[in-house]
C-alpha positions as CSV (number, residue, x, y, z in Angstrom):
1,X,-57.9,86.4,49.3
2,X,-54.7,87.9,51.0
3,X,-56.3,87.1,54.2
4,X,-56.6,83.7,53.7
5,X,-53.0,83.5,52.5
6,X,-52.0,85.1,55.2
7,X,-53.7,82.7,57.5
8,X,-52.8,79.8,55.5
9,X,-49.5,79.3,57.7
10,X,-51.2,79.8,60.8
11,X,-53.7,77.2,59.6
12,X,-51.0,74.8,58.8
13,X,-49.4,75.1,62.3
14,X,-52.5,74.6,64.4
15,X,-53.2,71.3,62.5
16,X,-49.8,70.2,62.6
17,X,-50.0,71.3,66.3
18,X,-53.4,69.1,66.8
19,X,-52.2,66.2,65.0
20,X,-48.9,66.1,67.3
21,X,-51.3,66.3,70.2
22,X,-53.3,63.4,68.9
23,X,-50.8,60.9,68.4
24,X,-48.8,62.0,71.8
25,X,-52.2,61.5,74.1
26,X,-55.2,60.6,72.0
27,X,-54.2,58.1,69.8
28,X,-54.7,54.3,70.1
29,X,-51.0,53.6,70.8
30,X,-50.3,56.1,72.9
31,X,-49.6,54.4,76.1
32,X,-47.1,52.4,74.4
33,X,-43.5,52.9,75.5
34,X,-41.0,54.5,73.1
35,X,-39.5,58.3,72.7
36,X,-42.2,60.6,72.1
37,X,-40.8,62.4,69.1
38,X,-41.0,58.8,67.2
39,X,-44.2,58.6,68.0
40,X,-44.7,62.3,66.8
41,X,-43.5,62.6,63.2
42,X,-41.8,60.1,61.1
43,X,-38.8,63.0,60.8
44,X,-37.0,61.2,63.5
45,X,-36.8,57.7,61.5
46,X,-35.9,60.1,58.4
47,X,-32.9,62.1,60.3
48,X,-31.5,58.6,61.4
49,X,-32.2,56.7,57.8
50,X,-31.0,59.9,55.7
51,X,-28.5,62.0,57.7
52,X,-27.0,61.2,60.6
53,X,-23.9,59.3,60.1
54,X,-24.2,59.4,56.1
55,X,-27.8,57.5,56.5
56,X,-28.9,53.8,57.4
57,X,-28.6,54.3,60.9
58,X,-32.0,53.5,62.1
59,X,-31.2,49.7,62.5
60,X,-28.7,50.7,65.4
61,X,-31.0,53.6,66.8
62,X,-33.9,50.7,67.0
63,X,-31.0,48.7,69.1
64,X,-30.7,51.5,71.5
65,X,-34.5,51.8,71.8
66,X,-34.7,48.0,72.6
67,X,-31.8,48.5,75.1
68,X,-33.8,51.3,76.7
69,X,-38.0,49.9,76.3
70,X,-36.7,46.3,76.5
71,X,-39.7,44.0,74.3
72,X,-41.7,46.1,73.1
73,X,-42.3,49.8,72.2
74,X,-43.8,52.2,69.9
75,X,-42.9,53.9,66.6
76,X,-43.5,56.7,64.3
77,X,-47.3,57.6,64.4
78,X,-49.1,55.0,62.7
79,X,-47.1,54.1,60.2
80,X,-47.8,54.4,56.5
81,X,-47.8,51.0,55.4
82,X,-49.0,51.8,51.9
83,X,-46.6,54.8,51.6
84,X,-43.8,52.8,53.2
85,X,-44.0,50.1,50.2
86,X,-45.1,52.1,47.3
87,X,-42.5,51.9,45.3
88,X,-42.6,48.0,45.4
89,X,-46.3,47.4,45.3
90,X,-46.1,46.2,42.3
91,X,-44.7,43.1,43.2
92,X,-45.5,40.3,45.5
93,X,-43.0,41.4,47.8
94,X,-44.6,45.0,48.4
95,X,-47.9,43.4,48.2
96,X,-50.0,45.4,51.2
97,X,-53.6,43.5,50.0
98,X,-53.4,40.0,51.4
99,X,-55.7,38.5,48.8
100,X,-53.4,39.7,46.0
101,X,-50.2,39.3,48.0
102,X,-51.2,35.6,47.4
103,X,-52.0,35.3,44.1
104,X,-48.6,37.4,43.2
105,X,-46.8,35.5,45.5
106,X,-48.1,31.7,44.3
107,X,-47.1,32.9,40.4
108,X,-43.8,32.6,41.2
109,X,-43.4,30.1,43.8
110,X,-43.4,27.2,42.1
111,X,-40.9,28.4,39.7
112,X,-38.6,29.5,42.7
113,X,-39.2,25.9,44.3
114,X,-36.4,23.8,45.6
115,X,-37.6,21.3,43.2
116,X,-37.4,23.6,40.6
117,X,-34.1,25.0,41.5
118,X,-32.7,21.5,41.5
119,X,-33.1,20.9,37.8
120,X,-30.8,24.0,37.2
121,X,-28.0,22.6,39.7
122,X,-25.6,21.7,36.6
123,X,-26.0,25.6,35.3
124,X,-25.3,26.5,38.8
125,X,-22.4,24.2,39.1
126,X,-20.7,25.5,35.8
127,X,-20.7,29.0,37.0
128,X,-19.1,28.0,40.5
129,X,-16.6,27.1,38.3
130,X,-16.1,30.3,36.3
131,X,-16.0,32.1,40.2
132,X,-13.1,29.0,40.8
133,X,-11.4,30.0,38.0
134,X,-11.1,33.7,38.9
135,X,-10.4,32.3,42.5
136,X,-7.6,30.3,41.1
137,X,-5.7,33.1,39.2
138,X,-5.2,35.6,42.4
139,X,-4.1,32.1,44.2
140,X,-1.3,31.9,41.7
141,X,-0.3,35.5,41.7
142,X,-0.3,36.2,44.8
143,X,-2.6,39.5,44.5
144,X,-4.9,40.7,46.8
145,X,-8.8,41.0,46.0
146,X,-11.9,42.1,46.8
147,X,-14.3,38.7,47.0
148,X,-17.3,40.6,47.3
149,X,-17.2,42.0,43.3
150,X,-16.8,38.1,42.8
151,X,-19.8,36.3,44.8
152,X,-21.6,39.4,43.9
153,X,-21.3,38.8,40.2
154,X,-21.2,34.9,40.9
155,X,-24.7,35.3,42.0
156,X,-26.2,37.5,39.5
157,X,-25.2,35.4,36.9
158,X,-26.5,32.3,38.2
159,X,-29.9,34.4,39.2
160,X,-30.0,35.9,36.0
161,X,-29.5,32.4,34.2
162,X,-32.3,31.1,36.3
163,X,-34.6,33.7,35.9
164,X,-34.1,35.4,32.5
165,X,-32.6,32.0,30.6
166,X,-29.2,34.1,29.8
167,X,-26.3,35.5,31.9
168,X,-24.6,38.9,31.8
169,X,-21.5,37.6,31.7
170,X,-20.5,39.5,34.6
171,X,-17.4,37.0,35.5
172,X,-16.2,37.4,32.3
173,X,-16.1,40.8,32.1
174,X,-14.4,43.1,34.8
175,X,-15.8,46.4,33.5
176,X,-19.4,45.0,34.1
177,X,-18.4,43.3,37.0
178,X,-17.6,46.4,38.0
179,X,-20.0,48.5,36.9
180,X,-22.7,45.6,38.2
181,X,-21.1,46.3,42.0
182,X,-21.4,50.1,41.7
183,X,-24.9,49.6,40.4
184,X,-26.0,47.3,43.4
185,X,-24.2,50.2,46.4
186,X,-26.4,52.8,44.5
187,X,-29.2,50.6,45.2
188,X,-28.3,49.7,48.8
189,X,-28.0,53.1,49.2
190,X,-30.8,54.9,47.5
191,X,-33.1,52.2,49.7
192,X,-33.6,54.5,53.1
193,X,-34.1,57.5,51.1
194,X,-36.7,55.5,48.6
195,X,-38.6,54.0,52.0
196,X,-39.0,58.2,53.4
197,X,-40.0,59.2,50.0
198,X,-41.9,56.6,47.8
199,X,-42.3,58.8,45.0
200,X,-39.1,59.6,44.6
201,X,-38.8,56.0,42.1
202,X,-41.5,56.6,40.1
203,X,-40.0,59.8,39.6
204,X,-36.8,58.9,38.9
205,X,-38.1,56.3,36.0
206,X,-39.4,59.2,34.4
207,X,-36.1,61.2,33.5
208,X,-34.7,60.9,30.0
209,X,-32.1,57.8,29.6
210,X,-29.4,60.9,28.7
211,X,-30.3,63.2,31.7
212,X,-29.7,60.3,34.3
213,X,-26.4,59.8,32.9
214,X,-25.3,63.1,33.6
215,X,-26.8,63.3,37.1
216,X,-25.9,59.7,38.0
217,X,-24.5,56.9,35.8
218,X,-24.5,54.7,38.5
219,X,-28.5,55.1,38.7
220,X,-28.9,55.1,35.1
221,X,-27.9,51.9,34.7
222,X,-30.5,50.9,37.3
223,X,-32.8,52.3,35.1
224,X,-31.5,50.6,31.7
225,X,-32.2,47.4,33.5
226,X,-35.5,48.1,34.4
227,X,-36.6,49.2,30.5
228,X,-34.7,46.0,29.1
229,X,-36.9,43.6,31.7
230,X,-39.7,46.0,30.9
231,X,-39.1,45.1,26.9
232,X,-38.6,41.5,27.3
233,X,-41.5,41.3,29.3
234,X,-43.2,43.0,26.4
235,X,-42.2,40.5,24.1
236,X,-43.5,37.6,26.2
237,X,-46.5,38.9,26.5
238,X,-46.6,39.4,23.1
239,X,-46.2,35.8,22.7
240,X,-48.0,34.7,25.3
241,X,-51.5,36.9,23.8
242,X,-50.9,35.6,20.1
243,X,-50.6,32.2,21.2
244,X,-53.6,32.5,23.3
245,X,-55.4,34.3,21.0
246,X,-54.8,33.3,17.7
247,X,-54.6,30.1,15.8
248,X,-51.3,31.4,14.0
249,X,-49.9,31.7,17.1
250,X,-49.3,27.8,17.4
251,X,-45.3,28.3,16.2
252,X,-45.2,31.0,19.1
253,X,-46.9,29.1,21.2
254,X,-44.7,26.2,20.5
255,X,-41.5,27.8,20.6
256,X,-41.7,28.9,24.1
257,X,-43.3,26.0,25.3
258,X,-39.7,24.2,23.5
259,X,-37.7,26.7,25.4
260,X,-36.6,26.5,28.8
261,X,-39.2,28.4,31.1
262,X,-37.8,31.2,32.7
263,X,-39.5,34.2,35.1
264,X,-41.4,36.0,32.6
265,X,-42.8,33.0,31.3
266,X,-44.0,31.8,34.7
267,X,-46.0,34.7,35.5
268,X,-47.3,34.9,32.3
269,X,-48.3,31.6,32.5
270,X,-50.0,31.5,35.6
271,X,-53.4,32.1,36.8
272,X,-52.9,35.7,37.7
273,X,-55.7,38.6,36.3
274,X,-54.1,40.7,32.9
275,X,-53.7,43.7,35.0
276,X,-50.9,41.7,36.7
277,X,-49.2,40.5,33.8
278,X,-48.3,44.0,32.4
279,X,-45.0,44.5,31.4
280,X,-44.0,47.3,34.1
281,X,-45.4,44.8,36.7
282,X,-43.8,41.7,35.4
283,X,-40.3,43.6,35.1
284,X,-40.5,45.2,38.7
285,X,-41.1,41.3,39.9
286,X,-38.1,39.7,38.3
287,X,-35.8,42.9,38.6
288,X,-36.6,42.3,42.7
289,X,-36.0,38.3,42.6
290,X,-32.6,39.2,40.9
291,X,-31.7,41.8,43.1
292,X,-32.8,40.3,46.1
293,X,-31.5,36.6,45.1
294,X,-27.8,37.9,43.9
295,X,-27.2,41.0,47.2
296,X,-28.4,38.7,50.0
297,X,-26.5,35.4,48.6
298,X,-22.9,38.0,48.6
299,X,-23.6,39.1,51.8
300,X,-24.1,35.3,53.4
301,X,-21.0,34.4,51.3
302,X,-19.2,37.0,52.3
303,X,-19.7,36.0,56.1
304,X,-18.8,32.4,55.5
305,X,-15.2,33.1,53.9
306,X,-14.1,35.2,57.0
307,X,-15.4,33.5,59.5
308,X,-14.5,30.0,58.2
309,X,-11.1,31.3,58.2
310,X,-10.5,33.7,60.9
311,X,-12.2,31.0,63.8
312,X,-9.4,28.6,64.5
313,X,-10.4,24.8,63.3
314,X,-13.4,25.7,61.4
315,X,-11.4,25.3,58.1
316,X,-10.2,22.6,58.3
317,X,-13.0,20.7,59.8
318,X,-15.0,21.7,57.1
319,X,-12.2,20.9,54.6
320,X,-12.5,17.5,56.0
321,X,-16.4,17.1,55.5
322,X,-16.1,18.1,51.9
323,X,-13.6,16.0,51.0
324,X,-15.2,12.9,52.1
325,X,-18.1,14.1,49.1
326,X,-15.7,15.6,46.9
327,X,-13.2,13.6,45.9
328,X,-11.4,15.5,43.1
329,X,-11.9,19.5,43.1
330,X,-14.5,19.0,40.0
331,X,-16.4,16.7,41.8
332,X,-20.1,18.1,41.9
333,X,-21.9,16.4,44.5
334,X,-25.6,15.9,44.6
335,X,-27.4,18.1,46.5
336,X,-29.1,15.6,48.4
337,X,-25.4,14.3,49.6
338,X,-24.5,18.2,50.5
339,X,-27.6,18.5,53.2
340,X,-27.1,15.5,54.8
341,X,-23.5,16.6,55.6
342,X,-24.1,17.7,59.1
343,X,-21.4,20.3,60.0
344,X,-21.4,22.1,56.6
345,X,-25.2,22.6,57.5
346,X,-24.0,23.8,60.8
347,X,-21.5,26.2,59.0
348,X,-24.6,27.4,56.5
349,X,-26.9,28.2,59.4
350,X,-24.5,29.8,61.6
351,X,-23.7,32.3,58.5
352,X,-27.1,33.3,57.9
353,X,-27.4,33.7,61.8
354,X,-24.5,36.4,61.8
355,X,-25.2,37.7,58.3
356,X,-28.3,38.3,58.4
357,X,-29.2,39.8,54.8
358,X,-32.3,42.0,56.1
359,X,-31.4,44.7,58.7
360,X,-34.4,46.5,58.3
361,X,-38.0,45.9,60.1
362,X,-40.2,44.1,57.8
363,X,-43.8,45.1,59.4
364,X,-46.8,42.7,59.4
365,X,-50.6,43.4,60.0
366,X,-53.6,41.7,61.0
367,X,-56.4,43.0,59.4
368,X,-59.2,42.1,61.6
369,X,-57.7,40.5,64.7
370,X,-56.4,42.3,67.8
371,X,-53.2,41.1,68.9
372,X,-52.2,40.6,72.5
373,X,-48.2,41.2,73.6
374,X,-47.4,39.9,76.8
375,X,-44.3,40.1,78.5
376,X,-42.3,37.9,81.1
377,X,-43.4,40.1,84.0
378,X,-47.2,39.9,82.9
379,X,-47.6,43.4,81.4
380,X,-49.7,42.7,78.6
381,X,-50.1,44.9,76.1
382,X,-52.8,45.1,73.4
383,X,-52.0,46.0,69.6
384,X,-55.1,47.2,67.6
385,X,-56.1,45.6,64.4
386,X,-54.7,47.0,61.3
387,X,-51.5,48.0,63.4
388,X,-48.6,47.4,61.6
389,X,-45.9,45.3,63.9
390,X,-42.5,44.1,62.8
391,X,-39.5,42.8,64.4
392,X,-35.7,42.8,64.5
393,X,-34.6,39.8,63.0
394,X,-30.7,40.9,63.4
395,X,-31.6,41.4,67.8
396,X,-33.0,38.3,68.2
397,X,-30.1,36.2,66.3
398,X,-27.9,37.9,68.5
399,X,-30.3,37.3,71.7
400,X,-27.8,35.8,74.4
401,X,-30.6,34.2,76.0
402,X,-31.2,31.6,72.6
403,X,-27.7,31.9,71.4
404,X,-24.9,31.9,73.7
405,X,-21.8,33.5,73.3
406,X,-23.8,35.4,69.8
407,X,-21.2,37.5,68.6
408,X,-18.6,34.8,67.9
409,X,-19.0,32.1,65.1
410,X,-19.7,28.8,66.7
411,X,-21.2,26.2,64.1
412,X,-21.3,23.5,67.1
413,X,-23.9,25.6,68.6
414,X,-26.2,23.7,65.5
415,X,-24.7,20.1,66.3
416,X,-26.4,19.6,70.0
417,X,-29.1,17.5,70.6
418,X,-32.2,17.6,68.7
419,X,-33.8,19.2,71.2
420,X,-31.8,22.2,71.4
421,X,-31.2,22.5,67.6
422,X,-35.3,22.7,67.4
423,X,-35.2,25.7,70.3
424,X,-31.9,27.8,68.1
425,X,-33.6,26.6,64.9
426,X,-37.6,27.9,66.0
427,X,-35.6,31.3,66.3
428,X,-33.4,31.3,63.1
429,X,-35.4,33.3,60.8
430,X,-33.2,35.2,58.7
431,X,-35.8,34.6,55.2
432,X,-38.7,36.4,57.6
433,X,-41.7,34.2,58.7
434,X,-45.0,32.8,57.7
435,X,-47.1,34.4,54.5
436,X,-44.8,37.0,53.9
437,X,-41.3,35.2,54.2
438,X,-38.9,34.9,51.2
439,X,-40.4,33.3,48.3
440,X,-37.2,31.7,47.2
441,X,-35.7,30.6,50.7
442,X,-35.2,26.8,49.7
């Protein structure tokens, strides 16, 4: 027995030895371009994710990369697709199986379709007035402010009036407002440490309510969110099961047919197998459309208030479009009157351009299919099925060759001839693209 242990880390060397050896000259991608210790261990994306520079580096080390293997080159080993998104496989968005990405994914679709939203545009209205409000009081005084807290609680509340049927009240309230804004940075920030180690979630939702408060308040309201969805989703399905089940459960039945559907009732409604509608799996799905509908929107936001004021004439032009639809400052215009104003779609789409809300790579994989890279100089390069590929959606917005002048904020660029709007506009893909793009981009 001691001479095995004392082998053990000799063992443990050699195969970590071979498995290096395998990736760097035996491995199907091993002729791809890209620095060799990438391609070795996935250390290197940790060290760039986790520690240098306080973490959340990669993005820019993935620049350099491009800068240095132009179009395409190679990452860490294989990449552990199914490791990658464990902690959000259980919803659509973390989905790896394509069948039951679908299925996941068409639950809350409809709910999330622009047809849908529509209905809820006076809701959404009235809280663009509490955010006006807010607006209006620092206008008077004078005071200097922080307009991120504000779009950022702007847009939880309407999300959270969308999904859940209620709203937390967050622009009522400055302590949850807030608390709401440290709870989202803990989030953000938590994100590349949760994509090097997916356990580290299910973990985490494990401690004691009381124990998380002393380690991290911040996080432990993370986690009080996640066990009220969890409850509410329990009493849904509660609901949802009587009424099915039971002739008593007609009143139930009844009452939340009366109500105004909301998340927890789509999914629970929809065609999806039991083992889907579970509360820990219907409380993960709305807990990511709110997070990922309320961040994303304060970001865009965000972009669109500096650089509508800081680019000379872009104000004022767009002061001019609205007005012609707006004719008092509580008008609420139709939404089919906002799209067909053609420079505030301009301003719109040159803000997600420069925003974009997604810096990280969102990989993609074709199951069965071999996929064939070719480049301008007729390299072609061949990308084994199963291989998970992604993209930079942040380079190519800022791709010179599609967008001139990228760095600076030029809605005109969207105002050319058809022609050329189609070329900027087949390359504009800040909700991702094809199955796996944002559910609620519309």
């Amino acid at each position: 027995m001691m001479i095995s242990i004392v082998y053990l880390p000799i063992f443990g060397l050699a195969y970590a030895a071979a498995l290096v050896v395998y990736r760097l000259f035996l491995h199907p991608l091993a002729k791809f371009p890209g620095p060799k210790i990438a391609a070795a261990t996935k250390w290197y994306e940790f060290y760039h994710d986790c520690v240098k520079g306080g973490g959340g580096q990669f993005s820019y080390e993935i620049d350099r990369m491009h800068n240095r293997y132009e179009d395409i080159f190679r990452l860490s080993k294989y990449f552990d697709l199914e490791d990658m998104v464990a902690e959000t496989a259980a919803q659509a968005f973390g989905t790896v199986d394509h069948y039951i990405h679908r299925q996941r994914r068409a639950a809350v679709k409809t709910f999330v379709s622009k047809k849908t939203v529509k209905t809820f545009q006076s809701s959404i209205c009235s809280t663009v007035g509490l955010l006006c409000r807010e607006f209006n009081l620092f206008a008077a005084t004078g005071e200097t402010f922080e307009c991120g807290t504000y779009f950022l609680s702007w847009a939880t509340d309407s999300v959270a009036k969308y999904l859940e049927n209620s709203t937390y009240g967050l622009l009522d309230d400055s302590r949850r407002r807030q608390d709401w804004q440290e709870t989202i940075a803990q989030v953000v920030e938590l994100t590349p440490l949760v994509k090097q180690f997916p356990f580290f979630m299910p973990f985490v939702l494990k401690v004691p309510g009381w124990l998380m408060q002393i380690l991290s308040p911040k996080m432990n309201r993370v986690l009080l969110m996640h066990k009220r969805m969890r409850s509410t989703a329990r009493h849904y399905l509660s609901l949802h099961t009587s009424a099915a089940k039971q002739a008593t459960g007609a009143e139930n039945s009844n009452h939340a047919s009366n109500s105004k559907i909301d998340a927890y009732r789509a999914i629970l409604s929809s065609t999806l197998p039991e083992i889907d509608k579970q509360p820990d799996r219907v409380a993960q799905e709305v807990l990511t459309l709110l997070v990922g509908g309320s961040a994303t929107t304060m970001r865009v936001m965000l972009r669109i208030v500096y650089h509508v004021n800081s680019t000379p004439g872009v104000l004022s032009r767009l002061t001019k479009t609205l007005d012609a639809v707006m004719t008092t400052p509580t008008t609420d215009p139709e939404l089919e009157v906002l799209e067909k104003q053609e420079y505030l779609g301009a301003v719109v789409k040159e803000s997600l351009r420069i925003a974009t809300a997604l810096t990280a790579r969102l990989p993609l994989v074709s199951p069965s299919k071999t996929l064939l890279y070719a480049k301008d100089d007729g390299t072609e390069w061949v990308i084994p099925a199963g291989t998970p590929t992604s993209m930079s959606i942040s380079r190519l917005h800022m791709d010179p060759d599609i967008y001139v002048d990228p760095y600076n904020f030029r809605p005109d660029r969207w105002l050319g001839k058809p022609a050329q709007r189609a070329l900027l506009e087949k390359y504009l893909v800040p909700f991702g693209r094809g199955a796996r793009m944002c559910v609620g981009q519309k």
